[in-house]
N, C-alpha and C positions, 0 to 999 in steps of 0.2 A: 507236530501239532499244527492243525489248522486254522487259520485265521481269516475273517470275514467281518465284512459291512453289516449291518442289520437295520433294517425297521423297526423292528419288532421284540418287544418283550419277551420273556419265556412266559409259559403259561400255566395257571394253575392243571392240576390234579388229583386226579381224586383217587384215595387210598383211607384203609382204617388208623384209627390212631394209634401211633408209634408210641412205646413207653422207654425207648432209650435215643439217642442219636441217629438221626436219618441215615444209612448209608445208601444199599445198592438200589432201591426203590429212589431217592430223591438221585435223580442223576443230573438236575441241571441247578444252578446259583445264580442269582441274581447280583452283580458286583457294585454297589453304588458309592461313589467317591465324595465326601465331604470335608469341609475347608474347617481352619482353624477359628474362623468366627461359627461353626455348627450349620452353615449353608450345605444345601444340599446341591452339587454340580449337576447341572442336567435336567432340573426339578421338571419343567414341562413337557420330558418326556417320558414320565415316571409314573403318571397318571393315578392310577387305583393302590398303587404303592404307595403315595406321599406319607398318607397315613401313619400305615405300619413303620416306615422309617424311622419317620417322626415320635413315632412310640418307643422306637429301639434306641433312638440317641437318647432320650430322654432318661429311660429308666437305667441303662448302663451308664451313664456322665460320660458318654464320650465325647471327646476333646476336641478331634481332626486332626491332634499333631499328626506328621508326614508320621507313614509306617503303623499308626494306629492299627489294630482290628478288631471288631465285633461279630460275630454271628447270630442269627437266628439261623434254628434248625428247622422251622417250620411246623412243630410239634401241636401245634394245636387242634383240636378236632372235638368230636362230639365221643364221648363214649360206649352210646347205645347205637348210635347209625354212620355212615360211611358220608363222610362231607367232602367238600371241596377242599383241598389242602394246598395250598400257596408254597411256592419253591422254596428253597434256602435261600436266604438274603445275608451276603456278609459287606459290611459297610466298612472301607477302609480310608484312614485321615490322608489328607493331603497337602497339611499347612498353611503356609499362607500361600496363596494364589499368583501375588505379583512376584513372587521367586522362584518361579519355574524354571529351570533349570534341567539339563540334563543327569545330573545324578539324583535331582529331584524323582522325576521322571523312573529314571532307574529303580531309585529305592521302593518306587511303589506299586511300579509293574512285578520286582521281584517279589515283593510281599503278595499281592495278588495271586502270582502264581504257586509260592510258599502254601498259601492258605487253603489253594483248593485242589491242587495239583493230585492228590494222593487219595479225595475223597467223591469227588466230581466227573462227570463226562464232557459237559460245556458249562462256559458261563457265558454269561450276557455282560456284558459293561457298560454302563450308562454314562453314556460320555455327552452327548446333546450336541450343542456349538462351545463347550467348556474350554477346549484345545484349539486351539489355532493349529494351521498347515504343517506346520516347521514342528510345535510341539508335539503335534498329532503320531506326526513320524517317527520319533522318538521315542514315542511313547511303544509305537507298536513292534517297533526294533527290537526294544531293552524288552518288551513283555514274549517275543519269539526268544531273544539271547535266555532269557531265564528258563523255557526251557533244554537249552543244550545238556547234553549229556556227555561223557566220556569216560566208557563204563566196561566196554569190549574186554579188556584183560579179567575183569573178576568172575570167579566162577558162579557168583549167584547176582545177579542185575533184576532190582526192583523196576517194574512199568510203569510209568504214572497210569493213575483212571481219566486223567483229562485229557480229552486230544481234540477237543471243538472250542474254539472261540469266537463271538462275537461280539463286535464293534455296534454299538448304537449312535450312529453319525451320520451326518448328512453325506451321499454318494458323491459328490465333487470329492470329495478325500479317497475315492478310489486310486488316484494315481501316486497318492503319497505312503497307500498300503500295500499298494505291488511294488515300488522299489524302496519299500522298509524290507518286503518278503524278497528284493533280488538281495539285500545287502546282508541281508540274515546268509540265503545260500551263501556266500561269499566270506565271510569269516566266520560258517562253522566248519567248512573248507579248511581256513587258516588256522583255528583251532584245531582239528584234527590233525594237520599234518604237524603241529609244533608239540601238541601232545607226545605222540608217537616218541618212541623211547629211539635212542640212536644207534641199538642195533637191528632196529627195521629202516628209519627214516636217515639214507643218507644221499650223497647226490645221482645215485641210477633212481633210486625211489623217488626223489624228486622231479625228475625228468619223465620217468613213469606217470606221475601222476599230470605234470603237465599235459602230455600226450592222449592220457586220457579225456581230458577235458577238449583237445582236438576233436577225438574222435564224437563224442556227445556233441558238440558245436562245427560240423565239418563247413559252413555256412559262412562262417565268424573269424574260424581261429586255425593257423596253419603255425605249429611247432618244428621249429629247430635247434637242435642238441650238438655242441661242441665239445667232442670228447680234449684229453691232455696233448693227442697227436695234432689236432689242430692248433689248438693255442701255444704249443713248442713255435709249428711254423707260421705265427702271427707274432710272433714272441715276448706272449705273455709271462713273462718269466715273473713276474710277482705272484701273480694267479698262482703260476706255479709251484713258486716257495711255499704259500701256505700246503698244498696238495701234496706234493712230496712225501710227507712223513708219514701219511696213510696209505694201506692195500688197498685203500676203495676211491676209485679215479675221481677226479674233479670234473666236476660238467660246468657248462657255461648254457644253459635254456633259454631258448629266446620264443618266446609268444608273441606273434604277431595278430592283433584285433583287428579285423575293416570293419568296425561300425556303421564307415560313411562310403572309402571307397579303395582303391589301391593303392599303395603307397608311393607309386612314382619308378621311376627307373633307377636314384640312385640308392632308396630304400630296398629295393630289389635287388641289389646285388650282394645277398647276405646269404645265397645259396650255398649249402656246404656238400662235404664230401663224404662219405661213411667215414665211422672210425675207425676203420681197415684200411683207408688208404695209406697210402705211403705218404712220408714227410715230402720227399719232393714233389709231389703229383699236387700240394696247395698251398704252394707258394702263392698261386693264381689270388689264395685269400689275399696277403700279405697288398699284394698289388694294385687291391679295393680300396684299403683306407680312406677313410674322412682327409681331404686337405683343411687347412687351418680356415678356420673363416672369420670372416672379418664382421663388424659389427651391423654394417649394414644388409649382410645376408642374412642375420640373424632374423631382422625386424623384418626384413621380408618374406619369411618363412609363408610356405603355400597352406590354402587353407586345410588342405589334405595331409599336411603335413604331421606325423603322429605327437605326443606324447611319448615320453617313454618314460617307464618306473624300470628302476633297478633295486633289487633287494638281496641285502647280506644274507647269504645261504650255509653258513658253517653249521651244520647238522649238527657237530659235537664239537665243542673248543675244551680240548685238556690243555690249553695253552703251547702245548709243544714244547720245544726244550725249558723254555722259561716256564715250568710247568703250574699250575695254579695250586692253592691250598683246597685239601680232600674233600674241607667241609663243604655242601650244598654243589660240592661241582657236578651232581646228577642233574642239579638245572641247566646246565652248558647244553643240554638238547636243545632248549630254548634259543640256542644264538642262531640258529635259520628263522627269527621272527619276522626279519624284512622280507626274505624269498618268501616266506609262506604268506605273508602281507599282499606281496603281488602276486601270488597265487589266486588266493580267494578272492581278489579285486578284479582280476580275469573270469573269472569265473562269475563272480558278480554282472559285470558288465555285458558278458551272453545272454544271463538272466534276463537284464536290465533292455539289453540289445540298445544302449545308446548310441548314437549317430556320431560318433567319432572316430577316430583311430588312433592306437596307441599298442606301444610293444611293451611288455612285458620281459625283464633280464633276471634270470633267475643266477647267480654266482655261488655256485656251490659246494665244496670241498670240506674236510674233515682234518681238523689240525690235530695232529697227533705224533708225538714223540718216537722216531726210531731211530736206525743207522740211517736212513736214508732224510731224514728232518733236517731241516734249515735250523743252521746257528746261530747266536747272536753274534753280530758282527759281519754276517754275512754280506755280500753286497749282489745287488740283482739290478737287471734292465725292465724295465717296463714296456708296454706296446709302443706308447710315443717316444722312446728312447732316452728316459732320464733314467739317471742311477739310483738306487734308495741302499741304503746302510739298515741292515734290519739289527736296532739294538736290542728289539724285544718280541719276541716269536708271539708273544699273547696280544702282539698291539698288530691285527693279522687281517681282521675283516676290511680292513683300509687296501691293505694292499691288492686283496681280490676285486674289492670295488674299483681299486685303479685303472686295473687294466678293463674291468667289463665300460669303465667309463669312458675310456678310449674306445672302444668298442661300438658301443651303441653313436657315439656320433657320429657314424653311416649314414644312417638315416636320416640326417639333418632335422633332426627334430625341434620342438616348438618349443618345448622344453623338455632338461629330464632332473627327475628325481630319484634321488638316491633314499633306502631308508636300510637303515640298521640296528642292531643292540651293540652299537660299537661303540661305548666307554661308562665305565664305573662314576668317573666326574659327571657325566649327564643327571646318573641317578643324586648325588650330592647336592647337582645343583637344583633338578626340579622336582625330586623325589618321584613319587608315582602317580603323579596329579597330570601333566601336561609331556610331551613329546615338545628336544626342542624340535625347533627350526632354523637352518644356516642358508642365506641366497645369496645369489650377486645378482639378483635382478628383482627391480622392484614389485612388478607388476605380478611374475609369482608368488612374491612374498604377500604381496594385499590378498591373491584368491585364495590361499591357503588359509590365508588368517580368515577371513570370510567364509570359507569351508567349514573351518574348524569353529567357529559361532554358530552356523546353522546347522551341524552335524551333534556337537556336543564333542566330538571327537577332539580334545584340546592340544595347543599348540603354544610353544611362546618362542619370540624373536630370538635371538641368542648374535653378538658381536660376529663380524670377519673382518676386524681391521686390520691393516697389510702387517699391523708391529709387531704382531703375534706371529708373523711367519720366519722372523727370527728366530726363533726355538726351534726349528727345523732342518736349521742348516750345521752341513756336515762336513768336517773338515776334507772326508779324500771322498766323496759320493754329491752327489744333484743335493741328495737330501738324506734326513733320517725321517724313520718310522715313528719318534716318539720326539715330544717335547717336551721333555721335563716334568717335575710335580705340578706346574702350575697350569690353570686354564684347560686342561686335558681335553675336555669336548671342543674348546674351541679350536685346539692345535690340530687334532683330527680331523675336524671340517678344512682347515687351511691348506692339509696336507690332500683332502681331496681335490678342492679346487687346482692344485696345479696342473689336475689329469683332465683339466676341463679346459676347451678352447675360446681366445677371445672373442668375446660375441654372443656365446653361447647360454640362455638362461638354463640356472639351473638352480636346486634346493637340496640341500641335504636333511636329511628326518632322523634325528637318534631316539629312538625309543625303547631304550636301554633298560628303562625305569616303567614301562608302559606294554610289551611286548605281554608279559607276564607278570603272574602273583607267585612270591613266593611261599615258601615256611609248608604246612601242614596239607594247606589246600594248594598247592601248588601248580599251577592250571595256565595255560594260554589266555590270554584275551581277545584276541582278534582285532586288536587295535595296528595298525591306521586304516584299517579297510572302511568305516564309516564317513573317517575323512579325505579319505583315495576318492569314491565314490560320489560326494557332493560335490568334491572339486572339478570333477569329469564329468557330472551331472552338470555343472552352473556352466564349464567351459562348452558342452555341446550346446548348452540354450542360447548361447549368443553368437554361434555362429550361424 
């Protein structure tokens, strides 16, 4: 669907009079937005319409509640001679005004597109100066998200009739509707690949698809893929436990963005080897690693210095030995919602082409029950050499982030964040309203939250107090994998933090509860790529 700025009204037409419903002859709508006191948004640039509007609230009583619709078909005309017939005009409510809101926002862009989607070629939307900057943006996101599809498996796929829109807004909001349209590319990206059932989408597909966006962005974006022979001689051996119990290999993707410029010499040394080589031939990786850093290195991180996101990529979690219950476990495709998060947010940011730099860690493997699966009880080494007691094979996506979290601190990045659907407590605690959020560093924690304000894309703080790290500890291992019934989101963020070095900012993002909808419509969302996005938008404008 295409979207654009407008000047300009649609116009009338001239046709004989229709005695039933306008279709293929009226192909364009008029969309005018009116508030819960029966204001009309926009009135001054409505012109020769105010009128008719005004006649159509009147005679249907309509209200403005949010979500409201009315139409006019535009039926009017002379009977004996060919007149001038005026578009279709449907008027939909917007509530009250001072509670804009992004699922405000949401609700009425979807209605919008609901109403005309199926009968329409373009509409016009009469927006004026009604929206502010920030809402504007929102507004034009949710009204592209509502047309996503994900429809490729059925054997018969309906086309919408509408594929033009227009914006009637002042052109200074040009640049807040080219990067609603980079963030749209960007998590229908991530909706697409979290759609995809898990006997197509598993970690070579995801490495594929990375690669692919290489190759479209050869300017931008330089992929590297670490098959299981590497990360043996890095000795990611958590990584590994989860990968084990499947025939189809774990990759570790790394997407490297130059927005601004290259990443330095010690980012550079992330060069790999085929996945043909021999174990001995890369050791040489081994010998790269991040030293510890100290806190002052931290704060002095170069301006070029990247970002990094890392995202949980378990394509399919059957839980593994500890296997899960049958019901709704066909949404466990869903648990690559974080890799697919930084998928689309890479791919966004090409779009976007913002002046930063940032890697992209994709961790991805398939947990699945065989002879060759990790036990509970098992005990593993990690890349930075602590031991984990694995009590529970389904508590899994933690341990893959372990080791990519050792990993990425190569780079000596400015910050990294972690995001995943890694725990049931998250959903408990924030249901499917908010993503939390865990940091050790303040000044992340404020632009995330401040992202998450101006994005809509919501967030909320969540504890990391050290007393929670109690629940971790393992009588003959560094650590266990699981803490007990209590606090579960929080012992999960605690147990990542230990694979992060002092000094080092960083966040973790569970969006457990937000990644996806379940039950009947069952569907990705493309969440946190709106809030990946603002925050990498607000961080390039002030450097």
């Amino acid at each position: 669907m295409n979207i654009k700025l407008s000047q300009h009204l649609p116009k009338t037409h001239t046709q004989k009079m229709l005695k039933k419903e306008a279709k293929s002859k009226d192909d364009a709508c008029l969309v005018v937005l009116v508030d819960d006191k029966k204001n009309i948004l926009a009135e001054s640039v409505l012109g020769e319409y105010t009128a008719r509007i005004e006649q159509l609230i009147d005679v249907s009583h309509f209200k403005g509640t949010a979500g409201e619709t009315v139409a006019d078909y535009a039926l009017a005309g002379d009977k004996k001679t060919t007149k001038q017939n005026p578009v279709q005009l449907l008027l939909v409510g917007v509530g009250n005004t001072d509670k804009f809101n992004n699922t405000v926002l949401q609700k009425i862009a979807k209605t919008i597109y609901s109403s005309t989607q199926k009968r329409v070629s373009s509409i016009t939307v009469a927006l004026g100066d009604a929206l502010e900057e920030n809402h504007f943006g929102q507004f034009a996101l949710n009204l592209l998200a509502a047309s996503y599809r994900f429809d490729k498996y059925k054997s018969e796929q309906a086309t919408p009739v509408l594929t033009d829109v227009y914006l009637v807004a002042d052109d200074t909001l040009q640049p807040a509707l080219a990067f609603a349209q980079s963030v749209f590319a960007g998590q229908s990206l991530t909706r697409d690949v979290a759609n995809e059932p898990g006997n197509i989408c598993f970690p070579a597909y995801m490495a594929e698809q990375a690669q692919e966006l290489a190759t479209t962005y050869p300017d931008l974006l330089t992929v590297k893929v670490l098959g299981e022979d590497e990360m043996t001689a890095l000795g990611m051996h958590c990584f590994l436990a989860v990968a084990q119990g499947s025939t189809k290999e774990g990759k570790l993707v790394l997407m490297e963005y130059r927005g601004k410029s290259a990443f330095g010499t010690e980012a550079g040394a992330t060069e790999t080897t085929s996945s043909n080589a021999k174990v001995s031939g890369l050791k040489a990786l081994a010998d790269k690693l991040p030293t510890k850093k100290s806190a002052k290195k931290a704060d002095n991180a170069s301006d070029d210095a990247p970002i990094v996101l890392v995202g949980k990529g378990v394509t399919f979690d059957s839980g593994g030995i500890s296997i899960k219950p049958g019901a709704a476990m066909d949404e466990m495709k869903f648990d690559m919602g974080g890799s697919a998060s930084v998928l689309g947010t890479i791919k966004a940011l090409c779009e976007a082409r913002l002046p930063i730099n940032v890697v992209g860690a994709l961790a991805c493997a398939e947990n699945m029950p065989s002879g060759d699966a990790t036990r509970p009880g098992d005990i593993v080494k990690a890349m930075n050499g602590k031991s984990v007691e694995i009590l529970n094979t389904d508590a899994e996506g933690r341990l893959v982030l372990a080791d990519t979290l050792c990993y990425v601190q190569r780079y000596n990045p400015k910050a990294i964040i972690d995001v995943a659907t890694l725990t049931g407590a998250c959903v408990v605690a924030l249901g499917h309203v908010r993503s939390a959020v865990f940091s050790n560093d303040e000044d992340v924690l404020f632009d995330l939250e401040n992202a998450s304000n101006l994005s809509g894309d919501l967030v909320w703080h969540m504890p990391l107090d050290d007393e929670y790290q109690a629940q971790l500890d393992s009588p003959i291992a560094d650590m266990q994998n699981i803490g007990g019934k209590g606090a579960g989101a929080v012992t999960a963020a605690c147990f990542l933090s230990r694979f992060v070095e002092e000094g080092q900012a960083w966040a973790h993002l569970d969006i457990a509860g937000t990644a996806w909808n379940s039950g009947k419509d069952k569907a990705a969302t493309g969440r946190p790529v709106p809030l990946f996005m603002q925050y990498l938008k607000n961080s390039a404008d002030r450097v």
